[in-house]
C-alpha positions in Angstrom: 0.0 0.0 0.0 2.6 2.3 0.6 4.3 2.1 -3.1 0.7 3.2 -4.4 0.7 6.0 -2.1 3.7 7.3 -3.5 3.1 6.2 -6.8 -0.2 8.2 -6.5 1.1 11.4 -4.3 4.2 11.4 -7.2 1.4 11.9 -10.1 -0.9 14.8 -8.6 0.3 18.2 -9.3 1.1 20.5 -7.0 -1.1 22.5 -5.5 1.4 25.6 -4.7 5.0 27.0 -6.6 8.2 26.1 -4.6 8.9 27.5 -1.7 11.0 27.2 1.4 9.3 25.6 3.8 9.1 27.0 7.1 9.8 30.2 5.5 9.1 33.8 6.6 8.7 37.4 5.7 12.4 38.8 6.3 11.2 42.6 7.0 10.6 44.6 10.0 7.4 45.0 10.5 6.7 47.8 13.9 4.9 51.2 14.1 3.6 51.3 11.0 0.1 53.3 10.3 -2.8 51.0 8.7 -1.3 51.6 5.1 1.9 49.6 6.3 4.0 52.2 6.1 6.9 52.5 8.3 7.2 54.6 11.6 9.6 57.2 13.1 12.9 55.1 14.6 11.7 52.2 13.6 13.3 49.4 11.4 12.8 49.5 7.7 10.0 47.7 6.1 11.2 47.4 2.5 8.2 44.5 2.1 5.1 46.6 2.5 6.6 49.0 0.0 6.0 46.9 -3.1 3.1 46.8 -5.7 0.1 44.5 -4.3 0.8 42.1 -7.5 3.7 41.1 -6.2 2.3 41.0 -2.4 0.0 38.4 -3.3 2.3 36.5 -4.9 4.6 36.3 -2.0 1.1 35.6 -0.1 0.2 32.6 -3.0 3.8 30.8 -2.4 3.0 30.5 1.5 1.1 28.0 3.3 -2.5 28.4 3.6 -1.8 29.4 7.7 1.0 31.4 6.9 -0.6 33.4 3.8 -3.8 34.2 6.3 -1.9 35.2 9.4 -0.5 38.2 7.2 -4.2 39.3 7.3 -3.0 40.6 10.8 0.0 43.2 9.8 -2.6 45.7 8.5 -5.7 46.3 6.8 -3.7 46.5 3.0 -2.3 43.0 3.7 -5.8 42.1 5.0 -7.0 43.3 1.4 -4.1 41.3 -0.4 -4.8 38.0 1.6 -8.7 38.4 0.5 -7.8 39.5 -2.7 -5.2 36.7 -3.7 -6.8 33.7 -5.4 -6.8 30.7 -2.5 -4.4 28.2 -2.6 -5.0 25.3 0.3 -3.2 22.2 0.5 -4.6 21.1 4.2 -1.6 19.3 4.7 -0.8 22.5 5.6 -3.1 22.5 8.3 -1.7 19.8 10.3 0.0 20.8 13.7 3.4 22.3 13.5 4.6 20.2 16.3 5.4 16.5 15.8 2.8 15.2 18.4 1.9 11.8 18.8 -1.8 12.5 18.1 -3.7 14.4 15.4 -6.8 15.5 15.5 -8.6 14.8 12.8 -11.7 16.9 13.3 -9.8 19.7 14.4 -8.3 19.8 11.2 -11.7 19.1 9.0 -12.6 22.4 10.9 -9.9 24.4 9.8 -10.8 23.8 6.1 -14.0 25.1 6.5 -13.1 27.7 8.8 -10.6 28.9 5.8 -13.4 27.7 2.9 -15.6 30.2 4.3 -13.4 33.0 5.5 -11.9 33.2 2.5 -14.1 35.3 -0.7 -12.8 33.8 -3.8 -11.7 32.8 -6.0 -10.3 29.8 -5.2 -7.3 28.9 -7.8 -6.0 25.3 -6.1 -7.7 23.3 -3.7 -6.3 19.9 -2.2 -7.9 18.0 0.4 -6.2 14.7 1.8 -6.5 14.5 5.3 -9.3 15.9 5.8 -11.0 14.5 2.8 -10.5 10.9 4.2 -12.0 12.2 7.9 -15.2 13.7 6.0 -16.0 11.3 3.7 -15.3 8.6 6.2 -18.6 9.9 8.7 -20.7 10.7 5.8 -20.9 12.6 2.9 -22.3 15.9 4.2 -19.2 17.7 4.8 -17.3 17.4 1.6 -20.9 18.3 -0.2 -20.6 21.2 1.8 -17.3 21.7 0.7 -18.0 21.0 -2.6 -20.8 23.4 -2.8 -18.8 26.4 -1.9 -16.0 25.4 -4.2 -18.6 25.2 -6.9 -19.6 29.0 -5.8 -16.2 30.7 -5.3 -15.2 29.1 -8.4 -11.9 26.8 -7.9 -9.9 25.9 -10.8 -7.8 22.8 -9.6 -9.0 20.2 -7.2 -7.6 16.7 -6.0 -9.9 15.1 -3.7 -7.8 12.5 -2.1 -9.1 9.2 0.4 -6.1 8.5 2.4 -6.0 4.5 2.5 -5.1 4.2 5.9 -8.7 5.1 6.7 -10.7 2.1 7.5 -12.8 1.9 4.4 -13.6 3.4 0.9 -16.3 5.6 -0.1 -17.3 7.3 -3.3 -17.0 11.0 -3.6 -20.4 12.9 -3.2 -21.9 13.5 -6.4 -21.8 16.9 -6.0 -18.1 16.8 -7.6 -19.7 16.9 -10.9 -21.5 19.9 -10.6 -18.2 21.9 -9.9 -18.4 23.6 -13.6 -15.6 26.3 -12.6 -12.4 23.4 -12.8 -10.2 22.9 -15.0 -7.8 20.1 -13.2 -9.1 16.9 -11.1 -7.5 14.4 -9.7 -10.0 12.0 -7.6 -7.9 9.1 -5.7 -8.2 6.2 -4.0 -11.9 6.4 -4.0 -14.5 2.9 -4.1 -15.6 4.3 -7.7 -16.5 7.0 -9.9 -19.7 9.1 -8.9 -22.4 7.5 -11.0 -23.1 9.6 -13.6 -26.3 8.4 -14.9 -28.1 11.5 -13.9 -26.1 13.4 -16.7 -27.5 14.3 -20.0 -25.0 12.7 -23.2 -24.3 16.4 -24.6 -24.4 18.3 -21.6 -21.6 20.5 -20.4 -20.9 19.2 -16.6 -17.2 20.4 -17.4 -17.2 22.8 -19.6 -13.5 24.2 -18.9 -11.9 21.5 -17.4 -9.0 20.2 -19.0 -7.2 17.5 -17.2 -8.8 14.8 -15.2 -6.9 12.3 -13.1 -8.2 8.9 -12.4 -6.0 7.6 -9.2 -6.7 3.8 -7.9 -10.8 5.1 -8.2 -12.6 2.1 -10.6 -14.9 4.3 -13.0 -17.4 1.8 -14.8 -17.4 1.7 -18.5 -21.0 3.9 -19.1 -19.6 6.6 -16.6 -16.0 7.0 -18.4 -18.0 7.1 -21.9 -20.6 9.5 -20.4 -18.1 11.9 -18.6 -16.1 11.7 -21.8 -19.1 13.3 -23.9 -20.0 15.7 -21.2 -16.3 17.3 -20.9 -16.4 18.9 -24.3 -12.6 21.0 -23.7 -10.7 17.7 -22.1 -7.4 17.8 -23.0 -5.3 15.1 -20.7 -7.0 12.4 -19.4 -4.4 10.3 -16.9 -5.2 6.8 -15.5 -3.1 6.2 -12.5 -2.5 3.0 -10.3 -5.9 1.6 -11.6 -6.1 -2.1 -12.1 -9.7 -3.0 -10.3 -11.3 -1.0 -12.5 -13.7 -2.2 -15.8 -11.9 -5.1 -17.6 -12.2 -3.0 -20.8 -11.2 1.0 -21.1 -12.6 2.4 -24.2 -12.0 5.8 -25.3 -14.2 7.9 -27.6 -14.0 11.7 -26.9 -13.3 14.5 -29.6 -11.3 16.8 -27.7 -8.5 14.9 -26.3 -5.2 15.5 -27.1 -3.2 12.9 -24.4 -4.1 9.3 -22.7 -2.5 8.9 -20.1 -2.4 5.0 -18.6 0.4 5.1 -16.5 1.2 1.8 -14.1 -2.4 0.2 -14.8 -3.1 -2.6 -16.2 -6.9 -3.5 -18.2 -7.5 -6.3 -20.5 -8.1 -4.1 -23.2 -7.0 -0.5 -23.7 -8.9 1.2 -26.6 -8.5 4.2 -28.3 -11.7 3.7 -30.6 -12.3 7.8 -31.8 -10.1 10.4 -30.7 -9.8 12.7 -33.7 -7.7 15.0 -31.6 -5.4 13.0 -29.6 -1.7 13.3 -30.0 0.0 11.6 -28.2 -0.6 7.7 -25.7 1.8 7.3 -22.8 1.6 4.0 -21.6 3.9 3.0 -18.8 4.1 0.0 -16.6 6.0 -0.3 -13.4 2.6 -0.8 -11.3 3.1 -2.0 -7.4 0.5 -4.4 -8.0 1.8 -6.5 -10.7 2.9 -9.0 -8.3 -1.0 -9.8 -7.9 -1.2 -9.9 -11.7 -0.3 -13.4 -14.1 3.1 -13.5 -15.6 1.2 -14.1 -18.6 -0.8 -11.6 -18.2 -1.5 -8.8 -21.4 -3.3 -5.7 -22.3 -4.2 -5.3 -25.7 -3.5 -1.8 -27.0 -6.0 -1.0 -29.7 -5.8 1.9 -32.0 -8.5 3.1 -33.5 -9.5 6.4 -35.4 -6.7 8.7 -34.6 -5.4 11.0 -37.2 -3.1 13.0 -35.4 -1.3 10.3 -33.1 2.0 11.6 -33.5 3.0 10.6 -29.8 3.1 6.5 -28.6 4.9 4.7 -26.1 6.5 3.0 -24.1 5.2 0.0 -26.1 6.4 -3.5 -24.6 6.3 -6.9 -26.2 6.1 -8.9 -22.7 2.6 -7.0 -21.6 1.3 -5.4 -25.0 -0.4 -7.0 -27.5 -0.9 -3.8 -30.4 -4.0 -4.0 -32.5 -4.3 -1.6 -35.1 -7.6 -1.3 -36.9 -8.9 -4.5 -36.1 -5.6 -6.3 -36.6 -3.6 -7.8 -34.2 0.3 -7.0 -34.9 2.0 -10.5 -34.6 5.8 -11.7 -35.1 6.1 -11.8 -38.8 3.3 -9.5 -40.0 4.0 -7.9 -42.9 2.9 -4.4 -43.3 -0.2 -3.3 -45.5 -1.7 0.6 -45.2 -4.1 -1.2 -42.9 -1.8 -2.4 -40.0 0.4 1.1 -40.1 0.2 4.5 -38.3 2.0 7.0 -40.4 0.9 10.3 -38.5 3.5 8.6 -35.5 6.7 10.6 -34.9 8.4 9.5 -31.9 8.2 6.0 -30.6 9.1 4.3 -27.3 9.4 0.6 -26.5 10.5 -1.8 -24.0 12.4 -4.5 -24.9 14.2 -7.2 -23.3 16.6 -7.9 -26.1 17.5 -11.5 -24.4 14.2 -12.8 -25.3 13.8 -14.1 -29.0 10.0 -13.5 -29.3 10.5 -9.6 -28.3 12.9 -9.2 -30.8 10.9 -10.4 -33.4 7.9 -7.9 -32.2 10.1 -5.4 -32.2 10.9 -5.3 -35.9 6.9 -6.3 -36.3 6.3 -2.8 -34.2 8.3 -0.8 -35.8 7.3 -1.0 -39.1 3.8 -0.1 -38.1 5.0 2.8 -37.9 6.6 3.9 -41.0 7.6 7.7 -40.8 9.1 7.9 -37.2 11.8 10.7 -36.8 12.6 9.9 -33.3 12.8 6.2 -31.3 13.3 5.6 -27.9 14.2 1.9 -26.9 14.6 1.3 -23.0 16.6 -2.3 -22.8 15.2 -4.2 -19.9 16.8 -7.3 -18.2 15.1 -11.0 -19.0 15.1 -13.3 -16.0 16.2 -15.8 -18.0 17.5 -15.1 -22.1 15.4 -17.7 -24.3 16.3 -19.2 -27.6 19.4 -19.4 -28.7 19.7 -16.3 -30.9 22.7 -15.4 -32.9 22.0 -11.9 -32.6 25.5 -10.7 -34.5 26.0 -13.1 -37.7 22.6 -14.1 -38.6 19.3 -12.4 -36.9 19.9 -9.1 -37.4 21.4 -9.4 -40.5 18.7 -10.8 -42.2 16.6 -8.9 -41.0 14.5 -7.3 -44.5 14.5 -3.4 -44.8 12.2 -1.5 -42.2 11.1 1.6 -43.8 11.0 4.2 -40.7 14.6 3.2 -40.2 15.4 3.2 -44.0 14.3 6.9 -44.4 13.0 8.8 -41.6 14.5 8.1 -38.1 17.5 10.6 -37.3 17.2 10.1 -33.5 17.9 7.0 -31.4 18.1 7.1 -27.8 19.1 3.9 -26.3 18.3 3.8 -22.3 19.6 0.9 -19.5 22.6 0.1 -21.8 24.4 -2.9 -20.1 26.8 -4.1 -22.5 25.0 -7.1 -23.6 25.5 -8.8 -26.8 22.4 -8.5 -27.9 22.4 -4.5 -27.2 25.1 -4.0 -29.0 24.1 -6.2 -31.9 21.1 -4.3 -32.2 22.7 -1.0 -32.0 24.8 -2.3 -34.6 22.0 -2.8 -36.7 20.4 0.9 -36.0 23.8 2.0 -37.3 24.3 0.0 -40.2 20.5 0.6 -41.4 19.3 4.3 -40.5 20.3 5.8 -43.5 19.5 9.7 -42.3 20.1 8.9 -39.0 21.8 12.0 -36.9 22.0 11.4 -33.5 22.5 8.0 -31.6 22.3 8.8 -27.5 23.9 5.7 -25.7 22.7 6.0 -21.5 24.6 3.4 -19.6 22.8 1.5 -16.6 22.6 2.9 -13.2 23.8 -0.8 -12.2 25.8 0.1 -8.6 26.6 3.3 -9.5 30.5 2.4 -9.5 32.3 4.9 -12.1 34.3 1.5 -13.0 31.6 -0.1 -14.2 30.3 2.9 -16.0 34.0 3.3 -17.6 33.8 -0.8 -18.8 30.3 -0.2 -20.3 31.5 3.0 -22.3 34.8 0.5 -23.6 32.6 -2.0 -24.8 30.6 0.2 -27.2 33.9 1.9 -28.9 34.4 -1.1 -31.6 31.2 -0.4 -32.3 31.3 3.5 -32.9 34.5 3.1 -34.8 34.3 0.3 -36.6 30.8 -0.2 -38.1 30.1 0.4 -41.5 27.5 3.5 -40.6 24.4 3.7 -43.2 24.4 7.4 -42.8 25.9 9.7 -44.5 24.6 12.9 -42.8 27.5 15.9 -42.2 26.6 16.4 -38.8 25.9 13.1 -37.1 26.6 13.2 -33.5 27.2 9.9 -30.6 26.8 10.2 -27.6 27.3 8.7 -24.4 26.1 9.7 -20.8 25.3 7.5 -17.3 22.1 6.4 -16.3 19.3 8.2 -14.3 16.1 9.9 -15.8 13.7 12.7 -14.6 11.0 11.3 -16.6 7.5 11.2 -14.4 4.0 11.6 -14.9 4.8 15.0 -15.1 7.1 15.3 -18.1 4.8 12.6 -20.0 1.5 14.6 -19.4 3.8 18.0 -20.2 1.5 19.3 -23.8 4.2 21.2 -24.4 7.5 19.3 -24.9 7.0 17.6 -28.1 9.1 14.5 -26.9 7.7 13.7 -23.7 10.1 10.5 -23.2 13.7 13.0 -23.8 14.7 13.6 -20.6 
């Protein structure tokens, strides 16, 4: 339970910019008239002194107890507090000290003491703690909540049911009549709010553009209803969910980015989505150790004309159906098996497994016109077949058209110095014909610079002594350790146009 907590906490967006914690306002603050300016003998107050733009900025960086206690330095700071959008985080609301007890009520209280004090709007809104206590003894406090929300107008809310709570409820209904968002992230929730009361057409989110699913199950006729009802969606992110309908199917005509990142579903179906750029799958879910090692979701994509974003695709867990086809070892490519609008490509591949390198090549020329590929090398338990990846398999291998004339980025991740990596990389090299830049990122492994040194040894014959397909001016290698700052974050991030370079 604890990895999905953090998996979870690691994929909702903050709530406030960075600040110090436990910080302060360094000026002097004595004798001043109501105005805050400063008095006779006193020490300077250089604070009070700038524009109220930037006062409530300094107010919007501060926790929620912090940004209201300024209310008491004057009647202008009292102003700035009421007139600076609300940002609460009620974490922020917990005790300073570390006491062995918290009181749970005491800090339900607080939220609506600061809910109500508080005019509008509200610009972030994230309720944890308190949620779980709430919704734990009922539903009529977070209505309440929800209702004057819904009236001062917040923009971003996550709605969170702490785990360690006893049991799981489902959010009050009321969340969907909150038309002022445009971010929500519901987690760790029983299930969806029914939506049957809702009209197909009407607007129950008219602004909101990202929606977060967290460990919540959301029955098929909901996600299809909320879908037609949300008519600017632009993200929408399913995190940690794996109890949830055997089946996702997407149909929406607004959004631009699927999210499904470490869940797992039998089927994951992108039916009509004239809009959508770009499908992030990624695995790594703390609950796969419940799941069958034989165990796969098939990826099917359907009506997408401006797809120009997919990935990480893997061979052990995805089974891609294009169009009603289902992409098998050996499939040879026809107009109706290919996605040309895709321009970057990411896969998983555990090169010591003969199947996966088959489904590779079978992948990859799906998806004729890719500029930029991303392969992440993954270790087999156990390397199957007997492969001669140098002198025969790779080698024979018959032309593969994005390689042949569009690729001119590779970036090969978790290099380890295996034969089969480097046979492959060979192969890149030898076939990529405008290919400019090959990126190389060695394996954390222990971290020991040796080891990095060894793996950067063992790919030098290969720079300088295959016969390289391009002929390009400018081509560049290069060669850097492990570690990545890709998150949920950089994949959901509209606007980097590689989500997976980082």
């Amino acid at each position: 339970m604890d990895d999905i907590m953090r998996a979870i906490f690691a994929c909702i967006p903050g709530m406030r910019s960075p600040a110090s914690p436990g910080g302060c306002l360094s000026a002097a603050f004595g004798g001043g008239d109501d105005d805050g300016e400063e008095g006779e003998g006193e020490g300077e107050d250089r604070i009070s002194r700038l524009p109220d733009a930037v006062l409530s900025s300094i107010v919007s960086r501060l926790p929620v107890k912090d940004g209201a206690r300024t209310a008491v330095l004057s009647p202008r700071w009292r102003r700035v507090w009421a007139s600076t959008p609300l940002v609460l985080d009620d974490a922020d609301l917990l005790p300073d000290d570390d006491g062995p007890q918290i009181f749970w009520r005491d800090v339900a209280d607080a939220v609506s003491r600061v809910l109500a004090a508080h005019p509008g709007p509200f610009r972030c809104v994230r309720l944890t703690n308190a949620c779980s206590y709430a919704g734990s003894r009922g539903a009529a406090a977070l209505s309440r909540w929800l209702g004057v929300l819904a009236a001062k107008g917040v923009q971003e809310l996550v709605l969170v049911f702490l785990h360690a709570w006893p049991v799981r409820v489902e959010p009050p209904a009321d969340v969907l009549r909150v038309s002022s968002l445009r971010r929500l992230y519901l987690g760790l929730w029983r299930s969806f709010p029914d939506t049957e009361h809702l009209r197909p057409g009407a607007d129950v989110f008219p602004n909101l553009v990202e929606l977060g699913i967290c460990r919540t199950d959301i029955k098929a006729k909901d996600l299809d209803r909320l879908l037609q009802c949300s008519p600017a969606l632009e993200t929408l992110a399913f995190v940690v969910s794996y109890n949830t309908q055997p089946n996702v199917r997407v149909r929406s005509r607004s959004l631009r980015c699927v999210l499904f990142w470490m869940s797992i579903a039998e089927e994951l179906a992108v039916v009509v989505a004239p809009r959508l750029e770009r499908l992030i799958l990624w695995n790594g879910c703390p609950c796969t150790r419940r799941v069958r090692r034989d165990f796969r979701t098939r990826v099917k994509i359907g009506y997408t004309p401006e797809l120009k974003v997919l990935g990480y695709l893997e061979p052990r867990i995805h089974v891609l159906e294009i169009a009603n086809t289902v992409i098998e070892a050996g499939t040879k490519p026809s107009p109706g098996t290919m996605v040309p609008t895709v321009k970057v490509l990411a896969m998983k591949v555990r090169f010591g497994v003969r199947q996966e390198a088959k489904m590779l090549l079978s992948f990859l020329r799906c998806f004729p016109n890719v500029e930029t590929l991303h392969i992440m090398s993954a270790e087999a338990d156990e390397p199957t077949g007997k492969l001669n990846f140098k002198l025969k398999f790779w080698q024979d291998v018959a032309p593969v058209e994005c390689l042949k004339a569009h690729i001119k980025k590779v970036v090969f991740k978790n290099f380890r110095g295996e034969r089969s990596e480097l046979a492959f990389l060979r192969f890149v090299l030898e076939r990529a014909q405008i290919l400019q830049t090959l990126v190389v990122v060695l394996t954390d492994g222990d971290g020991d610079h040796a080891s990095q040194e060894e793996l950067g040894n063992r790919l030098k014959p290969l720079i300088y002594s295959t016969h390289r397909a391009s002929k390009c001016a400018e081509f560049f290698i290069f060669v850097r350790c492990g570690g990545t700052s890709w998150s949920f974050r950089t994949a959901s991030d509209l606007s980097r146009s590689d989500p997976f370079d980082c």
